[in-house]
C-alpha positions in Angstrom: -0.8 -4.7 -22.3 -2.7 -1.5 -21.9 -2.7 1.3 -24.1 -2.7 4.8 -22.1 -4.4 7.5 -23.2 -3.5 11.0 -24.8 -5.2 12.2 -21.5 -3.4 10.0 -19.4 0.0 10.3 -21.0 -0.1 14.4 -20.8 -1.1 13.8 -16.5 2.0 12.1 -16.3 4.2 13.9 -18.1 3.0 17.0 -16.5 3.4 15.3 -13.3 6.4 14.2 -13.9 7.4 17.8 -15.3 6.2 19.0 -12.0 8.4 17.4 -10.1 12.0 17.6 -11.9 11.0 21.3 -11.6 10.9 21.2 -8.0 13.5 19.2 -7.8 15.6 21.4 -9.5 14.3 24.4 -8.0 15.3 22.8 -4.8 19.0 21.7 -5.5 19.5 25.5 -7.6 19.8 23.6 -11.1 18.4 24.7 -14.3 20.0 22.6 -16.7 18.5 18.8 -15.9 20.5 17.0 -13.5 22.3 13.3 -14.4 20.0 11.4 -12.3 17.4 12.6 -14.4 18.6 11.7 -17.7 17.2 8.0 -17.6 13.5 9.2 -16.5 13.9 11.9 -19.2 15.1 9.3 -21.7 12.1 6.7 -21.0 9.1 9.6 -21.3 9.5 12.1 -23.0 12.4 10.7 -25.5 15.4 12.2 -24.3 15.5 16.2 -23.3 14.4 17.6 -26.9 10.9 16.0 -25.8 11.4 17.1 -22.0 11.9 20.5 -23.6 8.9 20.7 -25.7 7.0 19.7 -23.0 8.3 22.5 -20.8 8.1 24.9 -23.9 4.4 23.9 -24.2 3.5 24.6 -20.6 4.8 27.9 -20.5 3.6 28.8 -23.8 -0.4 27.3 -22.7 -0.1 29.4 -19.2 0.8 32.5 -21.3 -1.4 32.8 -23.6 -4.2 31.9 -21.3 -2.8 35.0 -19.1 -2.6 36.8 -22.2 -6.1 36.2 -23.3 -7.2 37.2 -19.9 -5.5 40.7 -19.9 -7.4 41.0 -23.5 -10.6 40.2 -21.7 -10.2 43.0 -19.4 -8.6 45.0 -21.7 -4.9 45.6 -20.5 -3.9 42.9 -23.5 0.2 43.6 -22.8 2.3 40.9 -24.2 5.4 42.3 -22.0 2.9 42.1 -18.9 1.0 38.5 -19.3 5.3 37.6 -19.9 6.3 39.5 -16.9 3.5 38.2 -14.6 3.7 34.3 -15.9 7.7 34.7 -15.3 6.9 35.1 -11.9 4.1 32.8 -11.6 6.1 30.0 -13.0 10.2 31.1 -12.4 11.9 27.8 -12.7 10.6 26.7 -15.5 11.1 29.9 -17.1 14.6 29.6 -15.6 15.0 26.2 -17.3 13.8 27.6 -20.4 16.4 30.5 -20.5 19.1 27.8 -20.0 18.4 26.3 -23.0 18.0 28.8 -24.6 20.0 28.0 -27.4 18.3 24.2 -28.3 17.0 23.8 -31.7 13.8 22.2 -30.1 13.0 25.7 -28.4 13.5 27.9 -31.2 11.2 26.3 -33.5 8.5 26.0 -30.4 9.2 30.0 -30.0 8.6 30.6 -33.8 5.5 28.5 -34.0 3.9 30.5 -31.1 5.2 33.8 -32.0 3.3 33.1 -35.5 0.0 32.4 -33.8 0.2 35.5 -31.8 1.2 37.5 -34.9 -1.5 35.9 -36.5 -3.5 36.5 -34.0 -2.8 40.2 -33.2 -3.5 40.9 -36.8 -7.2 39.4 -36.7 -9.9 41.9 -36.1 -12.1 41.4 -33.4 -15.9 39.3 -34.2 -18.7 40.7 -32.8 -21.4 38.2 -31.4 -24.3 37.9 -34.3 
């Protein structure tokens, strides 16, 4: 029996993530559909993992847009959300369904820390 990877299990999932997102997209759901729930179950633990996953993607593509909009200077939380919103709608949309899972508020307050955190850092020039 093979051992997979961290690597290889975060492809899969995002794979996998990927394509329920599509497929929900496609059929107009945004809370995860039955024939889901065994898939869900077997990877990522049942839908608090499938969450977190989601919750992590968003969160990574935001502050990556964020960071860019520091970079040129425009650093506007409310923009980089705006703008990923569109870039990524249905998961965003599957987010805001669940809005109210225990698994996404404590992923929201660990990220709103860093940025806090992070906002409140002053800027290191190159030595």
């Amino acid at each position: 029996m093979s051992t997979l990877s961290r690597s290889a299990i975060a492809r899969r999932r995002r794979t996998l993530t990927h394509v329920m997102l599509r497929d929900m997209a496609e059929t107009g759901d945004t809370t995860v559909p039955p024939w889901w729930d065994s898939e869900v179950q077997r990877e990522f633990g049942g839908l608090g993992g499938f969450l977190s996953e989601l919750s992590r993607q968003w969160w990574t593509a935001y502050s990556a847009h964020l960071d860019a909009l520091i970079e040129l200077g425009t650093g506007d939380p409310t923009q980089a959300w705006t703008d990923v919103a569109e870039q990524m709608p249905h998961l965003r949309a599957v987010l805001d369904a669940y809005a109210g899972e225990s698994t996404l508020a404590e992923a929201e307050r660990r990220h709103c820390d860093v940025l806090r955190w992070t906002a409140r850092r002053e800027s290191r020039h190159a030595a």
